[in-house]
C-alpha positions in Angstrom: -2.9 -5.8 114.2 -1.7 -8.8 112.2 1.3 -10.6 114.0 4.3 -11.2 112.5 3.8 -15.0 111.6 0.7 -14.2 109.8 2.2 -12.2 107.4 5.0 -14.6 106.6 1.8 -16.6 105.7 0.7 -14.4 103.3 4.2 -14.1 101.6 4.3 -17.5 101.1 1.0 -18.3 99.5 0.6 -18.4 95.8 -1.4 -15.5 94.4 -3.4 -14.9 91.8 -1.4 -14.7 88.9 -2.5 -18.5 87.2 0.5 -19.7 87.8 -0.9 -23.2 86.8 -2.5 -22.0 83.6 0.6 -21.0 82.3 2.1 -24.1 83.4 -0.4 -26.1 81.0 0.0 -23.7 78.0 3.8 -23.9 78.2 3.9 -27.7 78.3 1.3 -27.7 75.2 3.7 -25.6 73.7 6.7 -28.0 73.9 4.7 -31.0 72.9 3.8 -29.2 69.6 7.4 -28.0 69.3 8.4 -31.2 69.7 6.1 -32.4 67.4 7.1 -29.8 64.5 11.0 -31.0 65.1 10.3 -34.3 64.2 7.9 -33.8 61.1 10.5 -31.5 59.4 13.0 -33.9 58.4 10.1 -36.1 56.7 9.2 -32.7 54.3 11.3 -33.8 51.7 9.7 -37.1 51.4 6.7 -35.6 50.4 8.0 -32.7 48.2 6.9 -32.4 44.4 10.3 -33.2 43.1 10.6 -36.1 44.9 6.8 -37.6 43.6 8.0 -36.3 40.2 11.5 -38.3 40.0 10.0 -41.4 41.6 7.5 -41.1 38.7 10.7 -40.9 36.6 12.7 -43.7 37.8 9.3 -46.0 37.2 9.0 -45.0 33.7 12.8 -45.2 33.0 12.9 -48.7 34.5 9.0 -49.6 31.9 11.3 -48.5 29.2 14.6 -49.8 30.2 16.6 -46.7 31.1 18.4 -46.5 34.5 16.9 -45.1 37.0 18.7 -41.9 39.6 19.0 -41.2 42.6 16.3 -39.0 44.4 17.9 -36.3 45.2 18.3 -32.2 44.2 19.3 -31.2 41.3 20.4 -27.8 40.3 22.4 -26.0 37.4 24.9 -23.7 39.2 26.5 -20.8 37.1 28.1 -18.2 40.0 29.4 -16.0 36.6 25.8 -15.6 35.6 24.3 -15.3 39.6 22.2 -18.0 39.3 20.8 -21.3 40.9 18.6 -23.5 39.0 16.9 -26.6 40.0 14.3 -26.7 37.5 16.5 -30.0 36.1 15.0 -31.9 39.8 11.3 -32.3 38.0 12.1 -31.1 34.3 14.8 -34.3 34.1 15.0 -34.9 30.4 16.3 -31.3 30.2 19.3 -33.0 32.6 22.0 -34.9 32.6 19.3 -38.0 33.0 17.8 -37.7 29.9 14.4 -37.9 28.2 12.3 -41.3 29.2 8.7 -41.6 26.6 5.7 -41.0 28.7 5.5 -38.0 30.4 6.1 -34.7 28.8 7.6 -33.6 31.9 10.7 -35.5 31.0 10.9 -35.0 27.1 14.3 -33.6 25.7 15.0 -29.5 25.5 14.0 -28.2 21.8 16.8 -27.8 19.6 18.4 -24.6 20.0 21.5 -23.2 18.5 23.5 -23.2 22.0 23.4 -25.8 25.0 20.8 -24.7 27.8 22.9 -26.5 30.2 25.4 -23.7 29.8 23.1 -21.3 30.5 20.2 -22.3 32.7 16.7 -22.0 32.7 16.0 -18.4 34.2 18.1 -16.7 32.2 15.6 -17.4 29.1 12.4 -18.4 30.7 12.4 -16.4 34.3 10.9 -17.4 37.3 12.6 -18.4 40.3 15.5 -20.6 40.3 16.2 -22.1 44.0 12.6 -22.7 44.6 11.3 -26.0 44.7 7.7 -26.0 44.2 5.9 -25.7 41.1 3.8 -22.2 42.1 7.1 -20.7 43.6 9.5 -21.9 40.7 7.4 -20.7 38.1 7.5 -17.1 39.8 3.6 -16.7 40.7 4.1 -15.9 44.3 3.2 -12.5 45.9 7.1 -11.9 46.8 8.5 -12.7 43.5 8.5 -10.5 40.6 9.8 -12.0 38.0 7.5 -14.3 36.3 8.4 -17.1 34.0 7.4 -16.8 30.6 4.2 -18.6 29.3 4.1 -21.3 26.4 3.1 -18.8 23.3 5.7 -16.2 24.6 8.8 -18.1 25.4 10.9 -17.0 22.1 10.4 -13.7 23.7 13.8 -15.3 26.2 16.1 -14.7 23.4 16.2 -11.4 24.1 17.9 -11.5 27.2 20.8 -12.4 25.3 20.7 -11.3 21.5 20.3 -7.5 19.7 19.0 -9.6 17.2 17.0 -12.3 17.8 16.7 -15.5 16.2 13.4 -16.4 16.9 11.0 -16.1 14.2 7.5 -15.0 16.0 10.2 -11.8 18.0 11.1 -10.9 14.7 7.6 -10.7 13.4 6.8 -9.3 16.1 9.9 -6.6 15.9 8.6 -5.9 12.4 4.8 -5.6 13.4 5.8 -2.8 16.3 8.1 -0.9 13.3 4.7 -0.8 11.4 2.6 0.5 14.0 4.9 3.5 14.7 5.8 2.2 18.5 9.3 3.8 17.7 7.6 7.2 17.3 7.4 7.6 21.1 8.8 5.0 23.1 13.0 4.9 22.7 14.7 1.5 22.4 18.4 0.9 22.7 18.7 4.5 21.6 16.1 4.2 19.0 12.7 6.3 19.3 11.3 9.1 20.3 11.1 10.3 24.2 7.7 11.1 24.6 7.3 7.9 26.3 8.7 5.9 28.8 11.8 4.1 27.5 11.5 0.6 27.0 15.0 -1.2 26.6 13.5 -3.6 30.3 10.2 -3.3 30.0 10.2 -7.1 29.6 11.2 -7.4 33.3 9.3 -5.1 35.0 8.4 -6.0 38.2 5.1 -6.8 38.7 4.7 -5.0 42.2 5.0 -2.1 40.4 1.7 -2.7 38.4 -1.8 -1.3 39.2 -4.3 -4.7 38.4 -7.3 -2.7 39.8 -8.5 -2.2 36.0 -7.0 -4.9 34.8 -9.9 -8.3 34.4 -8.0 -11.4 34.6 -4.8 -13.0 35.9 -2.3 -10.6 37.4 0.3 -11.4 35.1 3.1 -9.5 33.1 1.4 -10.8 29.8 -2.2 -10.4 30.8 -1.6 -6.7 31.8 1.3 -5.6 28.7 -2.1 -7.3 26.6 -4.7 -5.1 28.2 -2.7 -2.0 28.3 -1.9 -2.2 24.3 -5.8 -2.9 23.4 -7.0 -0.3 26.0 -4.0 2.2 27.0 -6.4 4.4 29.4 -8.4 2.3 30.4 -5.5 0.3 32.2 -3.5 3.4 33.4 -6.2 6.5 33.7 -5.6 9.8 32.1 -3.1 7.7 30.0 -1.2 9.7 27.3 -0.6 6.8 25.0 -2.7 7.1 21.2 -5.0 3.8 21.4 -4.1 1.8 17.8 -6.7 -0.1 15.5 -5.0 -3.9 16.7 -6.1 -6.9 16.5 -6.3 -9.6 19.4 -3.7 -11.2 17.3 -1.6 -8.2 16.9 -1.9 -7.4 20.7 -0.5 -11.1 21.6 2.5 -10.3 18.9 3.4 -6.8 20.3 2.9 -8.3 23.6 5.7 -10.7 22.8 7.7 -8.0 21.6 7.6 -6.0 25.2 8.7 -9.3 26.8 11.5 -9.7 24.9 12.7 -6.2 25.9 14.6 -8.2 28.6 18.4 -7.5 28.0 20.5 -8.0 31.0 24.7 -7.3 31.6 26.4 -10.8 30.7 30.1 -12.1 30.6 32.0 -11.7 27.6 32.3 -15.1 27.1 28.3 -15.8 27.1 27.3 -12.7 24.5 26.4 -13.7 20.9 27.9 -12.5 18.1 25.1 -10.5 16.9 25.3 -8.4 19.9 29.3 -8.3 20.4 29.1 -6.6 17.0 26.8 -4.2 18.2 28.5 -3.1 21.5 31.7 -3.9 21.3 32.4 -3.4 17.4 29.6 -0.7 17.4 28.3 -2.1 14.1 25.6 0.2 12.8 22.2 -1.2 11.7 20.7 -1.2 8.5 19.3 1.6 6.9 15.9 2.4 6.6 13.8 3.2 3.9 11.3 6.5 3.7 8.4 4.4 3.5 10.3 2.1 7.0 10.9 5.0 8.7 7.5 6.8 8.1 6.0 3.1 9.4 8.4 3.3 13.0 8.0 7.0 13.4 4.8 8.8 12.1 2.5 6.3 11.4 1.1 5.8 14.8 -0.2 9.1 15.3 -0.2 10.7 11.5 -2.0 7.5 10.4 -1.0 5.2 7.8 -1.2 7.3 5.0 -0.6 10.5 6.6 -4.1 11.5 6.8 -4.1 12.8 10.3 -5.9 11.6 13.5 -8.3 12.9 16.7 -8.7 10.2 19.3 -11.2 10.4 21.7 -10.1 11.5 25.0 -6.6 12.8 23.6 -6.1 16.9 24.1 -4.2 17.1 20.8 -5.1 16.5 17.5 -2.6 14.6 15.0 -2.3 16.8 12.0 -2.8 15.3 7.8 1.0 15.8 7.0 0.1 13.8 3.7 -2.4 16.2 2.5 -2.0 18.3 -0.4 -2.9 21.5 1.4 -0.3 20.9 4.0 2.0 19.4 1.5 1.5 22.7 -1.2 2.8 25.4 1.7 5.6 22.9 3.4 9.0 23.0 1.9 11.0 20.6 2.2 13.5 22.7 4.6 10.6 23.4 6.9 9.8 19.2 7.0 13.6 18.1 7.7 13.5 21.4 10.3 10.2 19.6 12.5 11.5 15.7 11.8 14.8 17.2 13.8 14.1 19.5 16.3 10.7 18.1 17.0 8.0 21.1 17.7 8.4 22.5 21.5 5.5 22.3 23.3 3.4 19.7 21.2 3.6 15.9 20.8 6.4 16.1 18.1 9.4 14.2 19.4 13.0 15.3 17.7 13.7 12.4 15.5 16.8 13.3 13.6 19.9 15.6 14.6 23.3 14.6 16.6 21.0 13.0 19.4 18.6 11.5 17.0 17.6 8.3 15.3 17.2 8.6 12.5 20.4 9.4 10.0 21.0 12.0 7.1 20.2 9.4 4.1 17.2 8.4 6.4 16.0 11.6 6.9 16.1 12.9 3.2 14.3 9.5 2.5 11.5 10.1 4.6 10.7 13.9 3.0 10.5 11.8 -0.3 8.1 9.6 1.1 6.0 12.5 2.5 6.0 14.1 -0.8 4.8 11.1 -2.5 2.2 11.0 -0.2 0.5 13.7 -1.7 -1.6 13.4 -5.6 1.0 13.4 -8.4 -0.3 15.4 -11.4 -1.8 13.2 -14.1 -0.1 12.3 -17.1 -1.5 14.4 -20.6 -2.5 11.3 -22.3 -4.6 11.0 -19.0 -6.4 14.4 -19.7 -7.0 13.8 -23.3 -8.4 10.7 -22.2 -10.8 11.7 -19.7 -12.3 14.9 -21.6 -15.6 15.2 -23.1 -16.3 15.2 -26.9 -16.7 18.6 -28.5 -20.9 18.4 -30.4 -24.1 18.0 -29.9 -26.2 14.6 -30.3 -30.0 14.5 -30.6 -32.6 12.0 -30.4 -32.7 8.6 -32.0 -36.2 9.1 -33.7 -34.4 10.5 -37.3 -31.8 12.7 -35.2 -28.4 12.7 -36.1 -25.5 13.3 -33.9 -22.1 15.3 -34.5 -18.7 14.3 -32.7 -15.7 16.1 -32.7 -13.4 14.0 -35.1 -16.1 13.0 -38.2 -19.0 14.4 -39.8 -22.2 13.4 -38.1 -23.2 10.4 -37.0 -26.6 7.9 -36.3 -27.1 8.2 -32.8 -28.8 4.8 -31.6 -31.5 4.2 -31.2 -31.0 3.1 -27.4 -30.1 6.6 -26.2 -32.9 7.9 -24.3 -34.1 11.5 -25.3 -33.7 14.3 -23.5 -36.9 16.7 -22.9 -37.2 19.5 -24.7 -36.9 22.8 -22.6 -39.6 24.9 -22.5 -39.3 29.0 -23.6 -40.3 31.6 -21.7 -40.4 35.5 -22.7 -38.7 37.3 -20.2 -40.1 39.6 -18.3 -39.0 43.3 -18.6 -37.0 44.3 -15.4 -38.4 47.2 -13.9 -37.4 50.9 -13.6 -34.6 51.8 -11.1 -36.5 55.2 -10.6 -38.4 53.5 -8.1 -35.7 52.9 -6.1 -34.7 55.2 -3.1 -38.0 57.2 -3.3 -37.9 58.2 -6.6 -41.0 60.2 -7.5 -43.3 58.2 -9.9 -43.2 59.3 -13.8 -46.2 61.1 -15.0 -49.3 59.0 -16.9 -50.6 60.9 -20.1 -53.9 60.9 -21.1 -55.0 60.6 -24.9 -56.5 63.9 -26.1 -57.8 65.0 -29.4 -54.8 65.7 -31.9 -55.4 69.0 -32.0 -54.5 69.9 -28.3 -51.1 69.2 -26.3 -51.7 66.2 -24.4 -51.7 66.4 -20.8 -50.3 64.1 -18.3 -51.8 63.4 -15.0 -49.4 63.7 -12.0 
């Protein structure tokens, strides 16, 4: 047996556990620690904004400006929950100023209010505290909402206004009434419901897209673009009527959706146009029957009313400008359908307490689907278009007579007509032959002086 000292031996002894190994690893682990403490402070000295406002103070002091200090710079507006320190690179959108040189520092467009008021995200989204180009400009995987790109930035004044003032949204507006968006999709009350409503739709988050169809950046733009020229093949089994666009339509309407983008603001920052609308509840313009048919039928009756069958779509838009449709439709029976809608099919309700459209807007847009069908033609049209009462013959020495004057020379440049041929007709045969009738008896020629007998 083992005496008593040699176990104490044992105890003592180090085992195999490695306690040296770990002994290294730890002290490699404080030396890199150690070494990660003392880089962080230097970050900031390389940052972008810092490179980009050093590049600013050298130009200001080339063209005589004064230079600033390098430091953050941020646009702080707690009523509006935001942060913005776009002004540390964009400086000539600052309290610095523009310097010549670099279009990074040129002067804010004019616009009709002060962007310093209001910031930078709340028109042109992205990410406000970030301080990297990539991470301000909102294409990072945990930020959804992107800023807006070059050819879509008008689409920002719809965060704020009902009515917006930018030219290329209000062609755009005007191009999405035309193509009869308004006949499915509801905005600010507006539309039908057979589609998703669409009052945000320029802020939706792009973690809840789908880009496995979708070729190309994964953008808000890029996808809103693909899904207008190609609605199923984007979202499959998709309900939405593809239209006849153009690329050049698609980028419009695409700027349309963007600007859907309203968002709850102070009293003090809403313009007028919408402070008549919500708090004065200021009612909008009417619409004409031809307007209304444009925002509400169009996109599925076609332009003209002349129906539609899309490939791929279960339903089949019917000619509601047709005149066979148009002859056994009263006028009750279309105000009836534009209001309650038709259970069961495609047909929105459109009009009514909960509708959109109004009573003078209603009884506008029967007239314009009766005018869609022909109009009889006026008499002096029919007298026109009716042949001359005569006859006319050949220009060799024939003569022609018309139905208001005796006859006439026919010229000579009139081709003549051939002759038709006669034929004697042909006697139609005897009905006794029909059904089995028996055949009528022959008779045979005799001498006059005997009865003449007839063979069977």
């Amino acid at each position: 047996m083992a005496s008593t000292d040699d176990l104490r031996r044992s105890a003592i002894q180090p085992g195999d556990a490695g306690l040296g190994r770990l002994l290294r690893v730890l002290a490699v682990v404080s030396v890199v620690f150690l070494a990660a403490l003392a880089v962080a402070p230097l970050r900031p000295y390389f940052a972008e904004w810092r490179r980009a406002q050093q590049h600013y103070n050298a130009l200001a002091s080339a063209n005589g400006a004064r230079p600033i200090p390098i430091a953050l710079q941020q646009i702080w507006k707690p009523e509006l929950g935001i942060a913005d320190r776009c002004i540390s690179c964009h400086l000539g959108m600052g309290e610095s100023g523009p310097v010549p040189g670099d279009p990074l520092f040129a002067a804010h467009p004019k616009i009709p209010h002060e962007p310093l008021e209001f910031g930078c995200t709340v028109c042109h989204g992205g990410q406000g505290r970030a301080t990297t180009r990539d991470a301000a400009h909102g294409f990072v995987s945990h930020w959804d909402q992107q800023m807006l790109p070059r050819e879509h930035v008008q689409a920002g004044c719809g965060t704020c206004h009902n009515d917006s003032p930018a030219p290329r949204v209000k062609e755009a507006e005007a191009l999405a009434l035309r193509k009869g968006c308004f006949g499915c999709h509801k905005v600010e009350g507006r539309g039908g419901d057979e589609a998703p409503v669409l009052d945000t739709a320029g802020l939706k988050p792009i973690g809840d897209l789908n880009f496995a169809r979708v070729p190309g950046e994964q953008t808000l733009t890029n996808y809103m673009r693909r899904h207008l020229l190609d609605p199923a093949g984007v979202v499959p089994l998709s309900l939405m009527v593809p239209q006849p666009i153009t690329d050049a339509e698609a980028d419009l309407l695409t700027t349309w959706i963007l600007s859907l983008r309203r968002r709850e603001l102070p009293a003090e920052y809403l313009p007028r146009d919408r402070v008549r609308r919500m708090l004065l509840a200021e009612a909008r313009p009417l619409m004409s029957g031809e307007a209304a048919f444009g925002a509400y039928c169009s996109a599925c009756h076609g332009p003209q009313g002349e129906g539609r069958n899309y490939g791929g779509q279960p339903t089949r838009f019917p000619a509601i400008g047709s005149p066979d449709f148009l002859d056994v439709a009263s006028d009750a029976f279309l105000a009836g359908t534009i209001t309650n809608g038709r259970p069961g099919r495609r047909m929105p309700p459109l009009a009514g307490p909960n509708g959109t459209l109004r009573a003078d807007e209603l009884a506008s847009l029967v007239a314009h689907l009766r005018r869609l069908g022909p109009s009889a033609p006026a008499r002096a049209a029919v007298e026109a278009a009716r042949p001359a009462r005569g006859w006319a013959r050949s220009s060799t020495g024939a003569t022609a007579r018309s139905a208001t004057g005796p006859r006439a020379k026919v010229p000579s440049s009139v081709p003549r007509s051939p002759r038709p041929t006669r034929r004697r007709a042909r006697p139609i045969a005897s009905t006794a032959r029909w059904r089995g009738a028996p055949k009528a008896r022959r008779c045979r020629p005799t001498a006059s002086t005997t009865p003449r007998r007839c063979a069977p």
